[in-house]
FIPA-789314 format. One record per residue: residue number from 1; residue in one letter; chain; z, y, x of N, C-alpha, C in turn. Coordinates in pm, 1 decimal. Layout:
% residues N
<r semar="NUM" nuba="A" torza="A" n_w="Z" n_v="Y" n_u="X" ca_w="Z" ca_v="Y" ca_u="X" c_w="Z" c_v="Y" c_u="X"/>
...
***
This chain:
% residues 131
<r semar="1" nuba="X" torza="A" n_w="0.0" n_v="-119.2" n_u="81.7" ca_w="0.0" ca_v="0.0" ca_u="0.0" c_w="0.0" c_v="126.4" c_u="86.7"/>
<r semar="2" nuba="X" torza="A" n_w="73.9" n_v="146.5" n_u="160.1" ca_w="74.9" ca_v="234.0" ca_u="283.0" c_w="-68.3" c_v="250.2" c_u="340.5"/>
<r semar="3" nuba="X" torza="A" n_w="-148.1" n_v="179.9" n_u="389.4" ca_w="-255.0" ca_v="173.2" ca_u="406.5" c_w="-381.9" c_v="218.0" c_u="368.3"/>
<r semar="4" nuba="X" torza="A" n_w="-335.1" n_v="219.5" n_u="195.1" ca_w="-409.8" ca_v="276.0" ca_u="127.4" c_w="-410.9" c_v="459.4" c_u="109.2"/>
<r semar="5" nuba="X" torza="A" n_w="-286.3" n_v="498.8" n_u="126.2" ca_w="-263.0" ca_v="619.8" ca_u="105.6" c_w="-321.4" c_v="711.6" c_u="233.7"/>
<r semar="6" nuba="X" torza="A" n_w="-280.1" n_v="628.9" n_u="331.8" ca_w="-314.7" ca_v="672.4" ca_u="454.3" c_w="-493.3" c_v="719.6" c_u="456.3"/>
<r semar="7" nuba="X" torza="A" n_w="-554.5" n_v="597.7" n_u="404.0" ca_w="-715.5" ca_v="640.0" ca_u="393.6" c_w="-764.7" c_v="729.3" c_u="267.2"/>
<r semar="8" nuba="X" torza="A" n_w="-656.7" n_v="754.4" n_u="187.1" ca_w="-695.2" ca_v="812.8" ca_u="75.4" c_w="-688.6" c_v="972.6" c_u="174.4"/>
<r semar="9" nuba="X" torza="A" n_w="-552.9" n_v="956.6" n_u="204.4" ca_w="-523.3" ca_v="1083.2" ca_u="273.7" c_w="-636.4" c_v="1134.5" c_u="389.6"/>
<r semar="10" nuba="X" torza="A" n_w="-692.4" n_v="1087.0" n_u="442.1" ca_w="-821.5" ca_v="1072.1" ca_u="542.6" c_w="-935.7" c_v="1113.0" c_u="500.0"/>
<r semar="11" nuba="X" torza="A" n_w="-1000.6" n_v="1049.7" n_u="347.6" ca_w="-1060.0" ca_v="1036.4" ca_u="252.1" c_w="-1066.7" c_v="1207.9" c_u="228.5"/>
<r semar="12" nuba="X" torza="A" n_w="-923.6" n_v="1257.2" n_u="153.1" ca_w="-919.6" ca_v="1390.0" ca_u="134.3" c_w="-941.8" c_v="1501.3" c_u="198.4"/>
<r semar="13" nuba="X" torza="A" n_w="-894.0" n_v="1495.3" n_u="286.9" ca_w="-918.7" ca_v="1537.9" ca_u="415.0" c_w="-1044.2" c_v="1563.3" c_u="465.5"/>
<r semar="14" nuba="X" torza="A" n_w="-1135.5" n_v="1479.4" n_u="485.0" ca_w="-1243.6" ca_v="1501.0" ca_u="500.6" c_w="-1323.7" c_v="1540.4" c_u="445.0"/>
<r semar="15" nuba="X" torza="A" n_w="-1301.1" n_v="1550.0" n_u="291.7" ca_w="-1378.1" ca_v="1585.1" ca_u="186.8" c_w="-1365.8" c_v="1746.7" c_u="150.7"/>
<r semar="16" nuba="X" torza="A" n_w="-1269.9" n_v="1807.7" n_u="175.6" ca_w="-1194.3" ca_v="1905.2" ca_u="249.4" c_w="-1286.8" c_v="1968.1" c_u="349.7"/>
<r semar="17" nuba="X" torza="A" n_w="-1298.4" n_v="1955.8" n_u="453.0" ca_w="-1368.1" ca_v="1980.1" ca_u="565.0" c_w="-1484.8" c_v="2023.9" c_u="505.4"/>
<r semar="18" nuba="X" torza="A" n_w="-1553.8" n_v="1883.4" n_u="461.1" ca_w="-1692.3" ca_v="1964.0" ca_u="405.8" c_w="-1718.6" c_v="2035.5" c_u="342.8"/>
<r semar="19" nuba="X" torza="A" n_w="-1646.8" n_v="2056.5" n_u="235.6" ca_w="-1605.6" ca_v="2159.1" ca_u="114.7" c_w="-1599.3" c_v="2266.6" c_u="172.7"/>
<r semar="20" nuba="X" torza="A" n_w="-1537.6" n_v="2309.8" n_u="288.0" ca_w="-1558.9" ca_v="2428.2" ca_u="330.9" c_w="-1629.3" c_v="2431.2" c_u="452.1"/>
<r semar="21" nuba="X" torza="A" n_w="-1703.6" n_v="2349.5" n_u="523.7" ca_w="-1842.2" ca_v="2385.2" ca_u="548.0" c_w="-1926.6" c_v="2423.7" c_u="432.7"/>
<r semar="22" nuba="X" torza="A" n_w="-1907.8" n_v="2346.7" n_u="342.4" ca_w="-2045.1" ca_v="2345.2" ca_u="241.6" c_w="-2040.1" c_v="2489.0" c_u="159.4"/>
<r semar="23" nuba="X" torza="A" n_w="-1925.9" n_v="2541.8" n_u="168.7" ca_w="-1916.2" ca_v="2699.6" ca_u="135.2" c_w="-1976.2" c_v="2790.4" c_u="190.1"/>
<r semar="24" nuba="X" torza="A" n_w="-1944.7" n_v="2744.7" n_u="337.6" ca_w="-1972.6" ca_v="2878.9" ca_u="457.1" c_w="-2171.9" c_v="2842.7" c_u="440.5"/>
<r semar="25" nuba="X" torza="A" n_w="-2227.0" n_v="2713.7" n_u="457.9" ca_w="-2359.7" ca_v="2715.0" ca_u="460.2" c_w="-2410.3" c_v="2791.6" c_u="318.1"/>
<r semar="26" nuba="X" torza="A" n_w="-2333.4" n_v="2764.3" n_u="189.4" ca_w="-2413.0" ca_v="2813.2" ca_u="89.9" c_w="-2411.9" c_v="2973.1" c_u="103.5"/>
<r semar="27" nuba="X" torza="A" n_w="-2324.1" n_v="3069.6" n_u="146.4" ca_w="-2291.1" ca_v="3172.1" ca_u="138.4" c_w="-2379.9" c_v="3223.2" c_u="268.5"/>
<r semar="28" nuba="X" torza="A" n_w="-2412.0" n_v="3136.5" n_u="382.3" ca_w="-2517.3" ca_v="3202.2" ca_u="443.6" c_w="-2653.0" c_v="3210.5" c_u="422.1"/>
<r semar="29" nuba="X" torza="A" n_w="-2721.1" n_v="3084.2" n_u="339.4" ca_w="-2857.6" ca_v="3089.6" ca_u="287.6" c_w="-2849.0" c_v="3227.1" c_u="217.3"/>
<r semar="30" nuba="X" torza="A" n_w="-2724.3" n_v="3221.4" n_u="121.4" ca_w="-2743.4" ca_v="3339.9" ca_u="-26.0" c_w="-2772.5" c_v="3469.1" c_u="70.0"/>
<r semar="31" nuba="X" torza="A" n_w="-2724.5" n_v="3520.5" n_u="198.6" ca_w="-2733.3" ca_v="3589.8" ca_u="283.2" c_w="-2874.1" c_v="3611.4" c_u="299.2"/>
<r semar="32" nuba="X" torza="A" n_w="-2918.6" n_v="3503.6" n_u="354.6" ca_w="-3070.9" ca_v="3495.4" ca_u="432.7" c_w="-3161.9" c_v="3524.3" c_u="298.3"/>
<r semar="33" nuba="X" torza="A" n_w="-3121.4" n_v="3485.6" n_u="122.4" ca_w="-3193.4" ca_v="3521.9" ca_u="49.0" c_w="-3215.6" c_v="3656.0" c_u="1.3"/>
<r semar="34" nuba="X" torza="A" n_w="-3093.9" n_v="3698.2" n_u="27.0" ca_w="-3118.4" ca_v="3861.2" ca_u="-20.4" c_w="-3154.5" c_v="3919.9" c_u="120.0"/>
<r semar="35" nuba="X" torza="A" n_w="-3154.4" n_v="3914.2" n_u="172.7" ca_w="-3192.6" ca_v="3982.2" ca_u="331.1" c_w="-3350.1" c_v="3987.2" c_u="324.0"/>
<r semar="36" nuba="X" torza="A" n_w="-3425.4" n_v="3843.7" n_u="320.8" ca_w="-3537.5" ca_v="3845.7" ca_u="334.3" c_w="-3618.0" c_v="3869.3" c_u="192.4"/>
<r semar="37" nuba="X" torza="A" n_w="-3577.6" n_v="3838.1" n_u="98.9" ca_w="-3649.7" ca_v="3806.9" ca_u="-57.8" c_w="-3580.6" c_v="3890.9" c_u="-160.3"/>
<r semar="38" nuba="X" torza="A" n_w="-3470.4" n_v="3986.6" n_u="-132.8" ca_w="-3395.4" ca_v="4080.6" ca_u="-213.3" c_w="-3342.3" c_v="4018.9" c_u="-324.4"/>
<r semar="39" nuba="X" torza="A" n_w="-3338.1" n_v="3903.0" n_u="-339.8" ca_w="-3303.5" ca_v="3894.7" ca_u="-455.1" c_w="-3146.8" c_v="3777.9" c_u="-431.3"/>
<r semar="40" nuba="X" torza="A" n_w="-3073.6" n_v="3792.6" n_u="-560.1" ca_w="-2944.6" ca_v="3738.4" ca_u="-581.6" c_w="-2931.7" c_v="3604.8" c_u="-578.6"/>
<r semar="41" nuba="X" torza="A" n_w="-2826.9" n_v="3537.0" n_u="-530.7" ca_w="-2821.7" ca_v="3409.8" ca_u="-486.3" c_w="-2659.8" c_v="3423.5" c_u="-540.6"/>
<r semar="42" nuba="X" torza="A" n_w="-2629.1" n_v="3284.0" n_u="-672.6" ca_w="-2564.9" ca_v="3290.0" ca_u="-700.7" c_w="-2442.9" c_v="3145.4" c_u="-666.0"/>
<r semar="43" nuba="X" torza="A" n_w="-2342.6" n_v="3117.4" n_u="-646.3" ca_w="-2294.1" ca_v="3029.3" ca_u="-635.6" c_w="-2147.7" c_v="2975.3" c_u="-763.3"/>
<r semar="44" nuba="X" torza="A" n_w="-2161.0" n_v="2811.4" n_u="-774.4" ca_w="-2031.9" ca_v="2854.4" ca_u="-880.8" c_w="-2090.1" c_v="2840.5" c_u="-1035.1"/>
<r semar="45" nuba="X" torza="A" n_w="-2240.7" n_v="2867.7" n_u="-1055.9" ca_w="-2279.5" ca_v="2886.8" ca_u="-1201.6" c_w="-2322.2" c_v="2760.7" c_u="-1271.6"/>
<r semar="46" nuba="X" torza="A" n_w="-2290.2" n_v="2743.1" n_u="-1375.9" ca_w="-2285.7" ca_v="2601.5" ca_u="-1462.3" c_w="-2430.7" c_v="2635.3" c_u="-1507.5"/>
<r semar="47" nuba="X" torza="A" n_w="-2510.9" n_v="2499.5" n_u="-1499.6" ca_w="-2630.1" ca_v="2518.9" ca_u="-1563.4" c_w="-2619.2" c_v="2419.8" c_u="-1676.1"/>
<r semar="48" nuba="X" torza="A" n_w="-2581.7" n_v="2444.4" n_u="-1825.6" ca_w="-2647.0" ca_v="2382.4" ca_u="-1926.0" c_w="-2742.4" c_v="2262.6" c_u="-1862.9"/>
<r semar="49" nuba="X" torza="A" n_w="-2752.9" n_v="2130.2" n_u="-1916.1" ca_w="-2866.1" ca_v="2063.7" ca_u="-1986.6" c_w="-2882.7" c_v="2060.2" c_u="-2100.9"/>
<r semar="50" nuba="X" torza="A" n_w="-3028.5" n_v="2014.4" n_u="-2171.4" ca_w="-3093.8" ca_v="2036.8" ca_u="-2293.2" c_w="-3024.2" c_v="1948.5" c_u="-2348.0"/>
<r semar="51" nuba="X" torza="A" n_w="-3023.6" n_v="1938.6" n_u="-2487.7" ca_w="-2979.5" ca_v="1855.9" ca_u="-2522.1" c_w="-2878.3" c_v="1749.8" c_u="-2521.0"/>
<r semar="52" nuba="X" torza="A" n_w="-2781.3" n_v="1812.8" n_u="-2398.9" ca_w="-2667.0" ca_v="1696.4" ca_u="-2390.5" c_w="-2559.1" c_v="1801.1" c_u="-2388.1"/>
<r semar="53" nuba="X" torza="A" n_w="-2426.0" n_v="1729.3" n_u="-2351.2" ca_w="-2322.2" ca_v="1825.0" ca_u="-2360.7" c_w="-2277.5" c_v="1757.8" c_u="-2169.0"/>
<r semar="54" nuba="X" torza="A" n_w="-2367.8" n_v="1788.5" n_u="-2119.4" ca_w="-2356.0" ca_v="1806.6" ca_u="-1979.0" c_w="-2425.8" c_v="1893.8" c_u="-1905.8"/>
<r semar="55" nuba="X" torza="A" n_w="-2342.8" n_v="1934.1" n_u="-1781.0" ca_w="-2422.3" ca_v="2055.1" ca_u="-1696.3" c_w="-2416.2" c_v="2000.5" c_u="-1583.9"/>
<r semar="56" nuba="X" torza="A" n_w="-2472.0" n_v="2120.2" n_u="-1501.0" ca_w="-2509.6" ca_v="2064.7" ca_u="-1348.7" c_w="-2434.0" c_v="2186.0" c_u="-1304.8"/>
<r semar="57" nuba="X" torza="A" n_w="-2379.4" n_v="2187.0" n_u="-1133.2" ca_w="-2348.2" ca_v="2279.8" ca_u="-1086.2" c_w="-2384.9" c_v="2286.0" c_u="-1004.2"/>
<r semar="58" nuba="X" torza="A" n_w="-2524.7" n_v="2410.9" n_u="-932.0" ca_w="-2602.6" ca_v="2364.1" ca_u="-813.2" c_w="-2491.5" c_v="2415.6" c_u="-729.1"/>
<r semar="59" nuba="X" torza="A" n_w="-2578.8" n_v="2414.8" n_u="-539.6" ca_w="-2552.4" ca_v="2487.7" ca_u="-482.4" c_w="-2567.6" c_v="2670.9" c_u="-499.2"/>
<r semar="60" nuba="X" torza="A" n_w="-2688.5" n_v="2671.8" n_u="-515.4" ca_w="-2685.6" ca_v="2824.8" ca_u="-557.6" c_w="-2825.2" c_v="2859.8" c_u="-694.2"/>
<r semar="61" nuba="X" torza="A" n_w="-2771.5" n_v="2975.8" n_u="-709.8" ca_w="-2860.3" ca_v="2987.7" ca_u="-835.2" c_w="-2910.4" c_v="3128.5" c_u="-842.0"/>
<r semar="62" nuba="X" torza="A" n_w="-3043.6" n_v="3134.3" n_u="-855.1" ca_w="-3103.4" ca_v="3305.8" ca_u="-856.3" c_w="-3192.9" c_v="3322.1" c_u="-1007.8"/>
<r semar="63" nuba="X" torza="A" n_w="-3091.1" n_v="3348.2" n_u="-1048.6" ca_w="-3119.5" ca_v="3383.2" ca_u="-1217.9" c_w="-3253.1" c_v="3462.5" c_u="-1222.6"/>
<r semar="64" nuba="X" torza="A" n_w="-3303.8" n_v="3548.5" n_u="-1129.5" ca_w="-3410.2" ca_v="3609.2" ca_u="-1178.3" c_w="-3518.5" c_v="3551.0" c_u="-1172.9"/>
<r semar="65" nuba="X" torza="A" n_w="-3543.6" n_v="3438.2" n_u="-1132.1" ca_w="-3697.2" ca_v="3330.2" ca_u="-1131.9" c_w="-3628.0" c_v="3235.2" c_u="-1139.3"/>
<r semar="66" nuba="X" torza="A" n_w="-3510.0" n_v="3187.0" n_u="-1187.2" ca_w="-3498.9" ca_v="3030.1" ca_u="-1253.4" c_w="-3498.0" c_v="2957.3" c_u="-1171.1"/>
<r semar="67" nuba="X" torza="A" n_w="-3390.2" n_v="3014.5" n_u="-1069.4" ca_w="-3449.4" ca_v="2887.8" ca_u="-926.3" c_w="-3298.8" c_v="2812.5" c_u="-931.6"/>
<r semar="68" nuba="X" torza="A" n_w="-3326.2" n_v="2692.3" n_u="-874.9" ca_w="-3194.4" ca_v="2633.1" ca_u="-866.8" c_w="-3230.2" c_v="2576.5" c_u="-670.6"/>
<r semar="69" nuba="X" torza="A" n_w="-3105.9" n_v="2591.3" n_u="-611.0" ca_w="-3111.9" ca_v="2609.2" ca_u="-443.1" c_w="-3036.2" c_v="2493.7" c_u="-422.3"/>
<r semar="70" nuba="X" torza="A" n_w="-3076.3" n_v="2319.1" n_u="-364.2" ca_w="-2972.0" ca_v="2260.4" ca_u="-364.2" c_w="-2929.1" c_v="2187.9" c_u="-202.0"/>
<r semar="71" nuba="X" torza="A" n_w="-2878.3" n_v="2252.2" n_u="-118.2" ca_w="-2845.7" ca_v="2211.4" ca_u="-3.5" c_w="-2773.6" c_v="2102.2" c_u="41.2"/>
<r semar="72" nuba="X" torza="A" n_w="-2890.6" n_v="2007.8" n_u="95.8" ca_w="-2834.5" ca_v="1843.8" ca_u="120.0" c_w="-2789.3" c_v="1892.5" c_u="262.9"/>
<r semar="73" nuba="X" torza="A" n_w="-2661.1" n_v="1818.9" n_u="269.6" ca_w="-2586.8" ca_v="1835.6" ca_u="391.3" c_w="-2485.3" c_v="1706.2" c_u="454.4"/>
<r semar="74" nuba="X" torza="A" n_w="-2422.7" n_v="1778.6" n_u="514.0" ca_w="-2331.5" ca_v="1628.8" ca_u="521.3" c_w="-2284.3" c_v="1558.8" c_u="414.6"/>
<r semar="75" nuba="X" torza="A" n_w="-2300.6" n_v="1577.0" n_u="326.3" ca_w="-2202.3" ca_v="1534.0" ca_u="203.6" c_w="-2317.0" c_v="1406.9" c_u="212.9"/>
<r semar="76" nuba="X" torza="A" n_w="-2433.2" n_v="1395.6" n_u="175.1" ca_w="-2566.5" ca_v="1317.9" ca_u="184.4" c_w="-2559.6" c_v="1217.3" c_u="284.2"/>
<r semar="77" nuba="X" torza="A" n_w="-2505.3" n_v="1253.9" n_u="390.7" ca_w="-2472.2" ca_v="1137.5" ca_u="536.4" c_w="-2386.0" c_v="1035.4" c_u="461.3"/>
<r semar="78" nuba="X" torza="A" n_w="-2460.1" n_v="903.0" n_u="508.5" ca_w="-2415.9" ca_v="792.5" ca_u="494.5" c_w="-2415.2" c_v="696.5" c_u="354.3"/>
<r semar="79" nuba="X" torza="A" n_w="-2491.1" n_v="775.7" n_u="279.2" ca_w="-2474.2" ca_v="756.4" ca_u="96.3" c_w="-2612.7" c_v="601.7" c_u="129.6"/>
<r semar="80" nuba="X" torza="A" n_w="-2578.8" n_v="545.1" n_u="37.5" ca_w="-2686.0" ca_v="434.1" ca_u="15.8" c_w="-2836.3" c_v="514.1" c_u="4.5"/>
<r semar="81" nuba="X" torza="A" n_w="-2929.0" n_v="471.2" n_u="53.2" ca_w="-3025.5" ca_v="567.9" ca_u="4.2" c_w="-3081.8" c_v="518.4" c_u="-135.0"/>
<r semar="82" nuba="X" torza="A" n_w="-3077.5" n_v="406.6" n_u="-193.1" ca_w="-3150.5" ca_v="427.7" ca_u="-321.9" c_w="-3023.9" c_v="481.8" c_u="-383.5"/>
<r semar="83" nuba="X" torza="A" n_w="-2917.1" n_v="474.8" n_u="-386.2" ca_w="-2838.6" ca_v="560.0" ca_u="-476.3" c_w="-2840.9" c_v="735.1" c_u="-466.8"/>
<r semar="84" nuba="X" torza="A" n_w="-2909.0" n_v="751.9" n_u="-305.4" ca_w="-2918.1" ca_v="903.2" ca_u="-306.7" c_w="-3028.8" c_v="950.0" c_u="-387.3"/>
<r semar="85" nuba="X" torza="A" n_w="-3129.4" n_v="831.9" n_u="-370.3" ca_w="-3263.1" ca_v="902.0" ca_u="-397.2" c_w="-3261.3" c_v="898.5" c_u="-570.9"/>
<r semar="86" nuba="X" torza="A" n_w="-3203.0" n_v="786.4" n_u="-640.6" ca_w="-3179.3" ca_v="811.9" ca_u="-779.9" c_w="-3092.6" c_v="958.3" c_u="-820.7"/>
<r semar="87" nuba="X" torza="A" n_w="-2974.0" n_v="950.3" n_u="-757.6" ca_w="-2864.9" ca_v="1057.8" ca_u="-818.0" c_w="-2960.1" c_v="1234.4" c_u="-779.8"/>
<r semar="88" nuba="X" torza="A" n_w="-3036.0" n_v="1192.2" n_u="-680.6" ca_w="-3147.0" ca_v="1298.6" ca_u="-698.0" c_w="-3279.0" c_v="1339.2" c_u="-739.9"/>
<r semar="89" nuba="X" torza="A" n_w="-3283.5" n_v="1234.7" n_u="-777.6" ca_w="-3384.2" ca_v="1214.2" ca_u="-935.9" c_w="-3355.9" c_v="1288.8" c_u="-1022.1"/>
<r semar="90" nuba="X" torza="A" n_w="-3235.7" n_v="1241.3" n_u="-1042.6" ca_w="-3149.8" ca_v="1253.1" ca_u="-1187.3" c_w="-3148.4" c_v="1434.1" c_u="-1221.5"/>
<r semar="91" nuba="X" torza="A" n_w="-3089.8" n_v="1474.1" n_u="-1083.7" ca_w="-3050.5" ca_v="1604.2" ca_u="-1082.8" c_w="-3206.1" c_v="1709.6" c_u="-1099.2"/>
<r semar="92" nuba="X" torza="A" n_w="-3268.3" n_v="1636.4" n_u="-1006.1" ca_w="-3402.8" ca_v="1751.2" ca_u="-1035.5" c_w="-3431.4" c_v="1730.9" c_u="-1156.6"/>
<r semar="93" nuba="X" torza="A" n_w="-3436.5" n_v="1618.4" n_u="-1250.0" ca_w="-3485.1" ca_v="1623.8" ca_u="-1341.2" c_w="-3427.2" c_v="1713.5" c_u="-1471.9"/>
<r semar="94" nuba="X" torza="A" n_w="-3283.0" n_v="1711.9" n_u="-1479.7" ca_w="-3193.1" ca_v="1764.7" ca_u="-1512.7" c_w="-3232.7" c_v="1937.0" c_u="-1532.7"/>
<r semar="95" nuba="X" torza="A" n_w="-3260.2" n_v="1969.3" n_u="-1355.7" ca_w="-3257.7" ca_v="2138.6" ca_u="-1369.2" c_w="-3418.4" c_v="2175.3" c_u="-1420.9"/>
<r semar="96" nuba="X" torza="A" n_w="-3521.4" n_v="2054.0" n_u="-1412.5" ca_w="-3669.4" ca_v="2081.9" ca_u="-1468.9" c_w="-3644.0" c_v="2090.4" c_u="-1635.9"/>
<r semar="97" nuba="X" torza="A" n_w="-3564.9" n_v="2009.5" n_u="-1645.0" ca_w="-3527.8" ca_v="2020.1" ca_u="-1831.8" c_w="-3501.6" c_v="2152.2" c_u="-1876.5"/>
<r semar="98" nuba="X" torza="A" n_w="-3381.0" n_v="2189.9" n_u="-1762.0" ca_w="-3282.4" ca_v="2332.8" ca_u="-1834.5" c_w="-3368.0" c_v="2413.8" c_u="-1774.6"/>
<r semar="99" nuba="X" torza="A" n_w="-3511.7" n_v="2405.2" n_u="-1737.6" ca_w="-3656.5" ca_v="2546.9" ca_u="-1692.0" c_w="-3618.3" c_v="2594.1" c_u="-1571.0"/>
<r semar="100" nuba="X" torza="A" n_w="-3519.0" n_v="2525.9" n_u="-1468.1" ca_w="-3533.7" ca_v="2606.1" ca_u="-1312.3" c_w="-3619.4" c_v="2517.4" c_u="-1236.1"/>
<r semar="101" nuba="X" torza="A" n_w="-3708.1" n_v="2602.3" n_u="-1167.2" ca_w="-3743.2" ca_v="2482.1" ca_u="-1045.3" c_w="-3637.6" c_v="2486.8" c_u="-944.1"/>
<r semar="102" nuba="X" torza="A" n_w="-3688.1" n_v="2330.2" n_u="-886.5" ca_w="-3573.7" ca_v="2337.0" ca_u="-762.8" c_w="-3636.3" c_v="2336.5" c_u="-648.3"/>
<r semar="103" nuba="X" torza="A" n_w="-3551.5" n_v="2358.4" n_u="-570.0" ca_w="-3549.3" ca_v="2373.7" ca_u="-374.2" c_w="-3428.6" c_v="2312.2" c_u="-309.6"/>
<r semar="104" nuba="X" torza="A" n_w="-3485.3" n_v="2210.2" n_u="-260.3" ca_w="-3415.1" ca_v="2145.5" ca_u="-175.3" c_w="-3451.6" c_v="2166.0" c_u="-13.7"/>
<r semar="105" nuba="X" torza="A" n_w="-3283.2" n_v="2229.0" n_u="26.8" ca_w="-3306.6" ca_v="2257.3" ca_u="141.4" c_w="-3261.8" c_v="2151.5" c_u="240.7"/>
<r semar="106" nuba="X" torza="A" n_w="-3286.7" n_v="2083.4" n_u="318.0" ca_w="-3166.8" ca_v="1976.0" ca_u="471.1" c_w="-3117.2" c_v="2011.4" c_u="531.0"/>
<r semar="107" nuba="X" torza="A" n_w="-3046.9" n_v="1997.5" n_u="597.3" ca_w="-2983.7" ca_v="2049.8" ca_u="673.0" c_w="-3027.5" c_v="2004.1" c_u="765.6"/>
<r semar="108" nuba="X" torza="A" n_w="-3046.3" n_v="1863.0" n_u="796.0" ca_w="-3134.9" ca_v="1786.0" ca_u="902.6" c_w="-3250.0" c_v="1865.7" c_u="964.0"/>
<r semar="109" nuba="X" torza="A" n_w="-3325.3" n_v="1898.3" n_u="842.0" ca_w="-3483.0" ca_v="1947.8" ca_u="898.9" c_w="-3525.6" c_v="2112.4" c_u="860.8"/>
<r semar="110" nuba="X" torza="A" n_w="-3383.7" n_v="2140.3" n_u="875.0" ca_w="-3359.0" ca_v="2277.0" ca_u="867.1" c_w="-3305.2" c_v="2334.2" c_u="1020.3"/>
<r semar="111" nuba="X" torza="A" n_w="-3266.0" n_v="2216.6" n_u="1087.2" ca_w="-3208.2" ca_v="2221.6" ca_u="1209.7" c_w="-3037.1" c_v="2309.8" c_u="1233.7"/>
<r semar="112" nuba="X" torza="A" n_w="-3007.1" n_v="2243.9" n_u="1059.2" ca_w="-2822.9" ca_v="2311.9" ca_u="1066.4" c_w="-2833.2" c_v="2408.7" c_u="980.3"/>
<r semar="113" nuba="X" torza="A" n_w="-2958.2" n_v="2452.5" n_u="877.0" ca_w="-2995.4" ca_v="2565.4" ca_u="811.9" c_w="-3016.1" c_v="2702.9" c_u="899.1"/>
<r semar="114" nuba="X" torza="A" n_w="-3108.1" n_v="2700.6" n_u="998.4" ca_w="-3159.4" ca_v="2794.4" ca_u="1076.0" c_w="-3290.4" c_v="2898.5" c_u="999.9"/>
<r semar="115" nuba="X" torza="A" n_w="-3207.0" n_v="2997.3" n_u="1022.6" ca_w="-3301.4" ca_v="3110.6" ca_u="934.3" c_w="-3453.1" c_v="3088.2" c_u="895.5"/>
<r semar="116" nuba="X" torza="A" n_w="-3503.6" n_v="3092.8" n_u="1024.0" ca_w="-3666.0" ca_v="3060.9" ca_u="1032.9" c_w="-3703.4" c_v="2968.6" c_u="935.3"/>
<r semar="117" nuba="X" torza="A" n_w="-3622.0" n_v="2794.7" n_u="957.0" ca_w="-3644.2" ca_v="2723.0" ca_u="866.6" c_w="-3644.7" c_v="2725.1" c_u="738.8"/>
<r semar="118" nuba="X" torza="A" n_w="-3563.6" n_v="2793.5" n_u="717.7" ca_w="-3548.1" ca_v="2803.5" ca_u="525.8" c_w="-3599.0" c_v="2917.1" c_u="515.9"/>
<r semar="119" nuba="X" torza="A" n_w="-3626.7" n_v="3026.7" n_u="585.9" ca_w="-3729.7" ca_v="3117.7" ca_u="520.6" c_w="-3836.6" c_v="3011.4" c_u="500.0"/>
<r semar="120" nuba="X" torza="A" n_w="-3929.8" n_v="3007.2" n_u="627.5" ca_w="-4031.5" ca_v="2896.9" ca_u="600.1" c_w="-4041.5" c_v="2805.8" c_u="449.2"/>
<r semar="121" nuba="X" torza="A" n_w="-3963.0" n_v="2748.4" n_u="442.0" ca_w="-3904.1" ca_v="2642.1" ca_u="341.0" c_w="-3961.7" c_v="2697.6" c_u="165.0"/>
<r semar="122" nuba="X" torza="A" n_w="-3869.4" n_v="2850.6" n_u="214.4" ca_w="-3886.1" ca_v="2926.8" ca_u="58.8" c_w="-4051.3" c_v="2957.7" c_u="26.1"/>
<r semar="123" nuba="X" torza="A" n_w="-4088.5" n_v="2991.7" n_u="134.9" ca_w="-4242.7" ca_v="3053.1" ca_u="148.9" c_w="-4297.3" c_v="2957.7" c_u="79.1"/>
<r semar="124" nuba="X" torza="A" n_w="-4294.3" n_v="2849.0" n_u="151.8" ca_w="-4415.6" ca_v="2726.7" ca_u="47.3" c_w="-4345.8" c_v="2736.7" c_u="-42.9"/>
<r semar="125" nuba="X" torza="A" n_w="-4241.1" n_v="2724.4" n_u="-135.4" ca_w="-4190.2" ca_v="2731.9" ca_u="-244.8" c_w="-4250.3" c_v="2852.3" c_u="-338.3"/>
<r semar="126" nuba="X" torza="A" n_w="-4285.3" n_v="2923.3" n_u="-278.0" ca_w="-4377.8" ca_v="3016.6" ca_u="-362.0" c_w="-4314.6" c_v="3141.8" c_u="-348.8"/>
<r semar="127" nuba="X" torza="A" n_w="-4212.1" n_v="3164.4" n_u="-282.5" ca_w="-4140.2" ca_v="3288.0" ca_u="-264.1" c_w="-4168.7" c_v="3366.7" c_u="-141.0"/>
<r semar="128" nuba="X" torza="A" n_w="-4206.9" n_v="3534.9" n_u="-202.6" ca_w="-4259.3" ca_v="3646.4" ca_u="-74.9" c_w="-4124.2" c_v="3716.6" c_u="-12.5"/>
<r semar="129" nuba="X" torza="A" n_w="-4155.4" n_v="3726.1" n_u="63.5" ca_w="-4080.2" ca_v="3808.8" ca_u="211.1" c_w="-4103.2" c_v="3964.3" c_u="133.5"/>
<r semar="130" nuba="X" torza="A" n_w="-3969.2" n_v="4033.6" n_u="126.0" ca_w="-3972.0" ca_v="4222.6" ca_u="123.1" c_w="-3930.9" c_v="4258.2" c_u="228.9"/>
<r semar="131" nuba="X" torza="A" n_w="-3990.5" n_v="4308.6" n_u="288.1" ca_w="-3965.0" ca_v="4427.4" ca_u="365.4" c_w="-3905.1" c_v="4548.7" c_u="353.9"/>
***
């Protein structure tokens, strides 16, 4: 029994950690979005689905083009991959229902979420650079 608490406690802990990495990364994209693309990057906001009495809560959300921003990160390390690749099925399909498109950013092939990259990223996504 001891044993168990101990890894729960470990468990928490770590989950912890990422939680506030996964803050500091979302709060710097929302940065890099209004910097380069002016526009609001929201974090925290419940998105309705159609028809059910369930929501989604992305990473970030920019209400003025319906975008939903969802940053795979460590949390993603180590997950089964057909269970990742379903539970992210699920979710895009989810925010295509409630009318946002999505953007999925890596962190992997973002190289840690490096500016360049996710500007890049947004660009093919269909989003212009202000100056």
């Amino acid at each position: 029994m001891r044993m168990n608490k101990t890894l729960s406690f470990e468990h928490q802990a770590k989950k912890k950690e990422t939680e506030e990495k996964d803050t500091t990364d979302k709060f710097k994209v929302i940065m890099m979005i209004y910097k380069k693309f002016k526009l609001f990057g929201l974090t925290g906001e419940k998105i309705p689905i159609p028809e059910t009495k369930r929501y989604r809560l992305p990473d970030i959300v920019i209400p003025q083009r319906n975008i939903v921003i969802e940053l795979d990160g460590e949390i993603h390390e180590g997950w089964d991959d057909l269970t990742t690749l379903e539970k992210d099925k699920d979710r895009n399909q989810d925010y295509k229902e409630a009318g946002y498109q999505i953007i999925v950013i890596n962190k992997e092939l973002t190289f840690g979420y490096k500016e360049e990259h996710i500007i890049k990223k947004l660009e093919q996504e269909g989003l212009k650079q202000i100056e």
